[in-house]
ZAKE-714660 format. One record per residue (C-alpha): x, z, y; residue number from 0. Coordinates in pm, whole numbers, always signed. Layout:
u->X&w->Z&v->Y&num->NUM
...
This chain:
u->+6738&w->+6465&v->+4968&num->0
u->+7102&w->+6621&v->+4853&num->1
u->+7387&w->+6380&v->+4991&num->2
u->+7561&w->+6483&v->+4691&num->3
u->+7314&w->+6412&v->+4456&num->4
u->+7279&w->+6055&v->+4591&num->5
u->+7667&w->+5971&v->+4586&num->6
u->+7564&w->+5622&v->+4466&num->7
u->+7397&w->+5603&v->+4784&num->8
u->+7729&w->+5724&v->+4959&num->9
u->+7959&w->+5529&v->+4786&num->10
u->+7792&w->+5235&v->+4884&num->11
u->+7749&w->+5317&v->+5199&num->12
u->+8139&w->+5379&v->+5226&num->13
u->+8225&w->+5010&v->+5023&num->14
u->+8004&w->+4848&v->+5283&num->15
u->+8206&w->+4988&v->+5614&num->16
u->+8530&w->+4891&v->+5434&num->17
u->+8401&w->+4582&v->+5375&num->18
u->+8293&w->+4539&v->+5702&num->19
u->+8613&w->+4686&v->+5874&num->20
u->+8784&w->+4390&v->+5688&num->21
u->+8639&w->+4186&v->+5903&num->22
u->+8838&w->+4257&v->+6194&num->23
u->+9076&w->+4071&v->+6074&num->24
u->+8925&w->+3777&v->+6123&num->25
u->+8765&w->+3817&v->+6444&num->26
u->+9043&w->+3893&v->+6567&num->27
u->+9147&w->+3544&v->+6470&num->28
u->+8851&w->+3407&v->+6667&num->29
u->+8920&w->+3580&v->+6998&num->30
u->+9282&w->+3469&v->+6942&num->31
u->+9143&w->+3138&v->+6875&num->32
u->+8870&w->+3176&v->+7147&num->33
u->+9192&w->+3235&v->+7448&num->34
u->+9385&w->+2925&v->+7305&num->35
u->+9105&w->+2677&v->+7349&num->36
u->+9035&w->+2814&v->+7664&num->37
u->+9394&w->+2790&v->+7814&num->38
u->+9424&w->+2404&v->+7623&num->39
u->+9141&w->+2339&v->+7891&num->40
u->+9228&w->+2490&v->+8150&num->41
u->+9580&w->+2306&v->+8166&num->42
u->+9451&w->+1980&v->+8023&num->43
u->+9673&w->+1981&v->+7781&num->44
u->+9409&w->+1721&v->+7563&num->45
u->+9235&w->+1419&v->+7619&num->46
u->+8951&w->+1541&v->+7394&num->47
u->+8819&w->+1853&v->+7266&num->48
u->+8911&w->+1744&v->+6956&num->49
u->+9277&w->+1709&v->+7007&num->50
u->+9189&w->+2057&v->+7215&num->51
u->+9066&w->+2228&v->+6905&num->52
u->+9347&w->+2103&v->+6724&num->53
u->+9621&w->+2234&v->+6952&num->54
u->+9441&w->+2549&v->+7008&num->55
u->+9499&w->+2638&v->+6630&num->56
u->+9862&w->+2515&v->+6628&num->57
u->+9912&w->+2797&v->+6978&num->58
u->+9697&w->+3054&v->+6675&num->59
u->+9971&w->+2963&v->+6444&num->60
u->+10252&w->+3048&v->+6653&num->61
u->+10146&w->+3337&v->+6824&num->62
u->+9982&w->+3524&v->+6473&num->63
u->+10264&w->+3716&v->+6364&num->64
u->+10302&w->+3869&v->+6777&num->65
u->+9936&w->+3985&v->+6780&num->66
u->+9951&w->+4140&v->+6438&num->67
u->+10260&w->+4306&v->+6515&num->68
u->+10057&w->+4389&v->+6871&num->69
u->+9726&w->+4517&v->+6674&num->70
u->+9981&w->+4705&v->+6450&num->71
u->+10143&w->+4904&v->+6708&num->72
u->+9824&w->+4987&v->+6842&num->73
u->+9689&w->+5124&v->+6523&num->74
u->+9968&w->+5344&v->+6449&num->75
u->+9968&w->+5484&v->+6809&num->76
u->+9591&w->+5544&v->+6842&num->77
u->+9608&w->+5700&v->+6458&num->78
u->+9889&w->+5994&v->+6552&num->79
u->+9722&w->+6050&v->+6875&num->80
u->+9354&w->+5960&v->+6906&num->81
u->+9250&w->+6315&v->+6829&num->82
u->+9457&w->+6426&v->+7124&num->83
u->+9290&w->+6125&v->+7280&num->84
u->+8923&w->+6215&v->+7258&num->85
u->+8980&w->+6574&v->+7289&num->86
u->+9106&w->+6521&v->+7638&num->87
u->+8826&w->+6221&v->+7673&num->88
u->+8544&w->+6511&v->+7658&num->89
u->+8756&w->+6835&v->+7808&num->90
u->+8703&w->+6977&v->+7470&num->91
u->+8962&w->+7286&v->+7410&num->92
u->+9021&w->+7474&v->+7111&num->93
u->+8738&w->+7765&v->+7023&num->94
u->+8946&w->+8066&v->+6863&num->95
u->+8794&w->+8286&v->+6632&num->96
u->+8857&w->+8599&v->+6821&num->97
u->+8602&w->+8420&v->+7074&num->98
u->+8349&w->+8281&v->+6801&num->99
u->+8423&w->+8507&v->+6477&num->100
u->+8018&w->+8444&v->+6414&num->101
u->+8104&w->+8060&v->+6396&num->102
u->+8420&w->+8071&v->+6201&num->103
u->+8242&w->+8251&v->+5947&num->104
u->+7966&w->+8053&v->+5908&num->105
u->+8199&w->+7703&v->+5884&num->106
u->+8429&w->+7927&v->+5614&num->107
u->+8152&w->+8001&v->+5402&num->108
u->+8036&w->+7658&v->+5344&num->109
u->+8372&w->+7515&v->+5327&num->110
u->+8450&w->+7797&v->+5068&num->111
u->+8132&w->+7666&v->+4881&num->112
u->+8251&w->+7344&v->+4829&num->113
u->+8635&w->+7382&v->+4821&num->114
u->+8700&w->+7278&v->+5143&num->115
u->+8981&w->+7290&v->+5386&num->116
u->+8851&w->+7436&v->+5670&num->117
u->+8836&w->+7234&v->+6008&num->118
u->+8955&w->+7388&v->+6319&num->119
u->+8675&w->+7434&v->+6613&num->120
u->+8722&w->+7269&v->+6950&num->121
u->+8411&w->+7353&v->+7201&num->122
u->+8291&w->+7155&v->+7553&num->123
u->+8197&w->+7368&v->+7804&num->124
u->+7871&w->+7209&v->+7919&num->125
u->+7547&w->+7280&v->+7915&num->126
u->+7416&w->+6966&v->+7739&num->127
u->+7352&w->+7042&v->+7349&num->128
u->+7573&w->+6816&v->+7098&num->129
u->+7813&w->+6820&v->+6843&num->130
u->+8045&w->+6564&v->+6660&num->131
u->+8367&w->+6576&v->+6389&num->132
u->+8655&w->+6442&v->+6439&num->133
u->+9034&w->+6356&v->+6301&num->134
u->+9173&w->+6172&v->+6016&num->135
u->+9321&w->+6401&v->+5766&num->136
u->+9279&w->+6779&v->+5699&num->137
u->+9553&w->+6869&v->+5896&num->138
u->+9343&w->+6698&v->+6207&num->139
u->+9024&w->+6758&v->+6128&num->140
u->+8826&w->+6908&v->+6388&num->141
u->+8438&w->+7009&v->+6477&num->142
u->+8338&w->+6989&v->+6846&num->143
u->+8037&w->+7203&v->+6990&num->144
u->+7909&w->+7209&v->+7327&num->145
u->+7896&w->+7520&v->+7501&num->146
u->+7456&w->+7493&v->+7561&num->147
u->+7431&w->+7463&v->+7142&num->148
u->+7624&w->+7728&v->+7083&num->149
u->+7401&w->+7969&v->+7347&num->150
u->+7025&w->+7766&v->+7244&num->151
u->+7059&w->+7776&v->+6853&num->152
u->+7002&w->+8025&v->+6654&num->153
u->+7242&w->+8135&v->+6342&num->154
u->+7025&w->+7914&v->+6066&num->155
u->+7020&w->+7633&v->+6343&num->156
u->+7441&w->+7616&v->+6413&num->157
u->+7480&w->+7656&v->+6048&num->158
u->+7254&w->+7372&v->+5988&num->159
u->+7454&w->+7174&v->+6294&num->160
u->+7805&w->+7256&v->+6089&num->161
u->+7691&w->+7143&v->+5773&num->162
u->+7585&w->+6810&v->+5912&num->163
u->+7937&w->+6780&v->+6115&num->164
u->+8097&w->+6893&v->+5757&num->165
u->+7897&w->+6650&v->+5575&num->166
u->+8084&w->+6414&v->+5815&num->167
u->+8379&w->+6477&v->+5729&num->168
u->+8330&w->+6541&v->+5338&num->169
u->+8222&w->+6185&v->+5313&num->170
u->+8468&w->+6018&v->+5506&num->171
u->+8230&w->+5884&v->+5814&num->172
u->+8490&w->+5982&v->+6076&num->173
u->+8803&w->+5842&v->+5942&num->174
u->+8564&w->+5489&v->+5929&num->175
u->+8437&w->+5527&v->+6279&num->176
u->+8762&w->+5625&v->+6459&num->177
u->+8919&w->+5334&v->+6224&num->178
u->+8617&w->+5100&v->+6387&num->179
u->+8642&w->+5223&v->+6743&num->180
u->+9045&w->+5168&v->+6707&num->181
u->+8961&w->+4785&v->+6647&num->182
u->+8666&w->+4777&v->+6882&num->183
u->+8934&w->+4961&v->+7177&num->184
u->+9147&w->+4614&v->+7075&num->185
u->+8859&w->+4343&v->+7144&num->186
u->+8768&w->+4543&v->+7464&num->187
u->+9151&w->+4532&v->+7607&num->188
u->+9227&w->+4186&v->+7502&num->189
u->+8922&w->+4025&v->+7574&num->190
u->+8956&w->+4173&v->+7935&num->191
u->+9294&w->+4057&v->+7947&num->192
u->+9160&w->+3687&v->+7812&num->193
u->+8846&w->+3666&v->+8088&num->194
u->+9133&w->+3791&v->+8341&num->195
u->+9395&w->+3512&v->+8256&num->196
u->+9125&w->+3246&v->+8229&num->197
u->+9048&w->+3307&v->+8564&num->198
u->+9394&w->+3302&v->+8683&num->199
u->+9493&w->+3020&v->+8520&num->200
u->+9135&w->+2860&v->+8603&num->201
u->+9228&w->+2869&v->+9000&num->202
u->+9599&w->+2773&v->+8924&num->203
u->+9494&w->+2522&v->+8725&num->204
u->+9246&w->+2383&v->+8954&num->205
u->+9443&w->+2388&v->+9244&num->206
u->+9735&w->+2269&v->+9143&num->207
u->+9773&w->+2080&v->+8763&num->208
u->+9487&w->+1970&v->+8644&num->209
u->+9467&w->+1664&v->+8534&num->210
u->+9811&w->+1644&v->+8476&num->211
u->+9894&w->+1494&v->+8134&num->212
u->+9603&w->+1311&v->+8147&num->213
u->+9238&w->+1320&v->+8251&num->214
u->+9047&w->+1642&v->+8194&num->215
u->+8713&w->+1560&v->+8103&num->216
u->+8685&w->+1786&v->+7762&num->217
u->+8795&w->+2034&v->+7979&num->218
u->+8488&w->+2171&v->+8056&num->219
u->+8343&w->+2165&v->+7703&num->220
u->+8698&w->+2324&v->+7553&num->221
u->+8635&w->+2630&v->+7837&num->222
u->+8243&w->+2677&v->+7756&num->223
u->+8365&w->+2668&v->+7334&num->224
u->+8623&w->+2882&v->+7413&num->225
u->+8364&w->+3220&v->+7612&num->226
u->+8148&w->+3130&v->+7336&num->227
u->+8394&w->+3222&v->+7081&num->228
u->+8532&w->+3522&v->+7313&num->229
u->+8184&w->+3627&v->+7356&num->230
u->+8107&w->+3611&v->+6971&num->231
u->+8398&w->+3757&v->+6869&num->232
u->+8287&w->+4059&v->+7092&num->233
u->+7996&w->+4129&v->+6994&num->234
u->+8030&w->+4108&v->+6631&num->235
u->+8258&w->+4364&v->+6647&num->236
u->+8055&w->+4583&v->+6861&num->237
u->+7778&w->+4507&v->+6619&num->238
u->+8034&w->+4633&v->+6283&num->239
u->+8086&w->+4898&v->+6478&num->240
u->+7703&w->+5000&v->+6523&num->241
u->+7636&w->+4925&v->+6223&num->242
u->+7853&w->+5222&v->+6059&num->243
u->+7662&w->+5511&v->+6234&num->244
u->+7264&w->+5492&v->+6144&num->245
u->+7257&w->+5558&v->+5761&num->246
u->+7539&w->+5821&v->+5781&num->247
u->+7308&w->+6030&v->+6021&num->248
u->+7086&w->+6040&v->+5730&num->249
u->+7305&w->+6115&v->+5501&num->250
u->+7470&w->+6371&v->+5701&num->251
u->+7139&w->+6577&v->+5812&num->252
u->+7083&w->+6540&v->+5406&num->253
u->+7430&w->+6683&v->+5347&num->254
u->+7305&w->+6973&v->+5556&num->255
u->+7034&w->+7032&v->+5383&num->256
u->+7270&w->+7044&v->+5055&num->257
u->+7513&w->+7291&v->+5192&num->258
u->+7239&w->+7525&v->+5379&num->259
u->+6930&w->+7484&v->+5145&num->260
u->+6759&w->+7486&v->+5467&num->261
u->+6578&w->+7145&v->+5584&num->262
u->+6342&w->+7342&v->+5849&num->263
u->+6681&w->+7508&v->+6027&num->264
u->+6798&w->+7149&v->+6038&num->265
u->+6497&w->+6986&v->+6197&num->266
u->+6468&w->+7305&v->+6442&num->267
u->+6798&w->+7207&v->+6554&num->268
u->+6731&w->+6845&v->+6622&num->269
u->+6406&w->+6899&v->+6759&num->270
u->+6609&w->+7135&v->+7011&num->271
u->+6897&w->+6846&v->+7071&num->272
u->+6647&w->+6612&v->+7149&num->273
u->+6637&w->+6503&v->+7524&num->274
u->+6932&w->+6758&v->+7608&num->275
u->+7218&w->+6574&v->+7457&num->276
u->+7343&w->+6415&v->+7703&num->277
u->+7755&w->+6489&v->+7766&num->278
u->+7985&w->+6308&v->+8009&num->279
u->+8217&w->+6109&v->+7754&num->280
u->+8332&w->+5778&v->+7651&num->281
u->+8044&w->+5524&v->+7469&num->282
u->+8311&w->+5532&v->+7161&num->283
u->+8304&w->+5953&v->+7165&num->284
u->+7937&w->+5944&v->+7191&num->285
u->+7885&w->+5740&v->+6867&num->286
u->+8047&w->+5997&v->+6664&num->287
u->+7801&w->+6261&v->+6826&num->288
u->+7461&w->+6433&v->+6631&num->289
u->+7279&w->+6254&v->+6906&num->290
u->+7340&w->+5947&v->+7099&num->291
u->+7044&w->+5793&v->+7281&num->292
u->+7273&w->+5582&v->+7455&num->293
u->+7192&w->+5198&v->+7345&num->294
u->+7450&w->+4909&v->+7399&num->295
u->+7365&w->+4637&v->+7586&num->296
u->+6952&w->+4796&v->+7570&num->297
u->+6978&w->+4676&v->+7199&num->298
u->+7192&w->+4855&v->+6964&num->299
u->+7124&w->+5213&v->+6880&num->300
u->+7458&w->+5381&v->+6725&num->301
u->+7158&w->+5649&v->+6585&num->302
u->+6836&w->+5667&v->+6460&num->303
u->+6552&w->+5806&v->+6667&num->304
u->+6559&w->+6179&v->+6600&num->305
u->+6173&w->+6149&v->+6492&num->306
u->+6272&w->+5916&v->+6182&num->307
u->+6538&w->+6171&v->+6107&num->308
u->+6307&w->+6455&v->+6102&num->309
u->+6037&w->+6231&v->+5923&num->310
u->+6295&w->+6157&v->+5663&num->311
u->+6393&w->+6526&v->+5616&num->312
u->+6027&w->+6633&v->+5610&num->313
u->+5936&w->+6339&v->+5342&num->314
u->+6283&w->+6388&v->+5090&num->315
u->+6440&w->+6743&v->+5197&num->316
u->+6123&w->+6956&v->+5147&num->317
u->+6132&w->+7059&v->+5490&num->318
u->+5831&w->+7199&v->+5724&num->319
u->+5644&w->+7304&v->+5406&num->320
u->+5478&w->+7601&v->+5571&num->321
u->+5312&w->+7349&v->+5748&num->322
């Protein structure tokens, strides 16, 4: 099961997040779309919803170039600074290798065996047992290890753990998630800001103007069109953003198993993280982590159960075969 002797598999993998990250675009037209119609109810602005929909995407037209320029700025800032941003999301500092020479040495010898730059090594200092990359170039590229996997696992087991975080990086996973979490940290702040203003503008407009260029009987069908939108809009992205992590935990455990030709170190390790993983960061952090068994909403898993992975790592990497 050699990530890098199924690089169809990965490139595919890759085209589809792209392809999927394209679409932000667009929903961000929607929830754009989704605040206008709300706010042409709200002030009665229309005598139908029709002529509501319609001036809804005239308000879209106008305001485009503003919320590019908006989604822009907040691109560029959260792509200088979001490794600064997560590191001090978690508490994670920087591990030297005068206080883990064992661990630098390990992470040097599989970069060295596939011409790597080497990451730098941030740890957490908490007991829970986890582990995730980060950073979007080699000059930010980082590896994060909590403080309880570094003292449970055993040499074969943290190598296995740092070939699965390299695999990460080798193949490009973190520079998609951090780019889908950017977009995703977008929809959450504007569509707070939308439900906010709606509600304003929902008691301003009841109290004081509505009704006033006309009567405002779409009203209530242009506000229930315009949370649907909001609320699909939302989702959608939440659900492109889940979407990115499941088959690049399998590929990374495989990409383990590539660099270590060890499958059993890698399933001791998991079997180990299992139930234990639990760290005090952000939902967005957590994704990027070996183990999240946090779901969104009770629905969405951003991993696959840790018995699948071990299944699939049994069934593909050779692994357990003394049993």
């Amino acid at each position: 099961m050699g990530a890098f002797g199924l690089q169809t598999h990965i490139w595919n993998n890759n085209l589809k997040s792209i392809a999927l990250l394209t679409g932000f675009p667009l929903l961000l037209f929607v929830l754009m779309y989704g605040l206008f119609v709300g706010w042409v109810g709200l002030t009665g602005e229309a005598r139908s919803v029709g002529e509501g929909l319609e001036l809804a995407l005239a308000h879209v037209g106008a305001a485009w170039p503003f919320a590019l320029i908006g989604a822009g700025a907040w691109f560029t800032i959260a792509w200088f600074a979001n490794q600064a941003m997560i590191e001090a999301s978690v508490g994670a500092r920087r591990l030297t290798r005068k206080e883990a020479p064992k661990l630098y040495n390990m992470l040097e010898a599989l970069c060295i065996s596939r011409g790597l730059t080497m990451p730098g090594l941030n740890i957490i200092e908490t007991d829970a047992l986890n582990a995730f990359a980060s950073g979007m170039s080699e000059k930010s590229y980082r590896i994060t290890l909590t403080r309880g996997l570094i003292d449970t696992l055993n040499d074969d087991e943290l190598r296995a753990v740092l070939g699965h975080e390299l695999t990460h990086i080798m193949n490009r996973d973190v520079r998609l998630l951090i780019i889908a979490v950017i977009f995703v940290g977008i929809f959450s702040f504007v569509g707070e800001i939308i439900f906010r203003n709606l509600f304003r503008a929902g008691i301003h407009v009841g109290g004081h103007t509505r009704g006033r260029k006309g009567d405002s009987r779409g009203g209530g069908a242009l506000i229930l069109i315009a949370i649907t939108l909001i609320v699909i809009a939302y989702l959608l992205a939440m659900v492109i953003r889940f979407s990115l992590s499941q088959k690049r935990e399998y590929l990374a455990d495989a990409g383990s198993v590539e660099l270590t030709k060890n499958p059993d170190a890698m399933i001791s390790a998991l079997k180990k993280i299992s139930g234990r993983s639990s760290v005090a960061a952000p939902d967005d952090v957590k994704q990027m982590m070996i183990e999240n068994e946090v779901r969104f909403a009770g629905v969405f898993m951003t991993h696959p159960p840790i018995k699948k992975r071990i299944a699939a790592l049994v069934e593909f990497g050779g692994g357990l075969k003394s049993n």
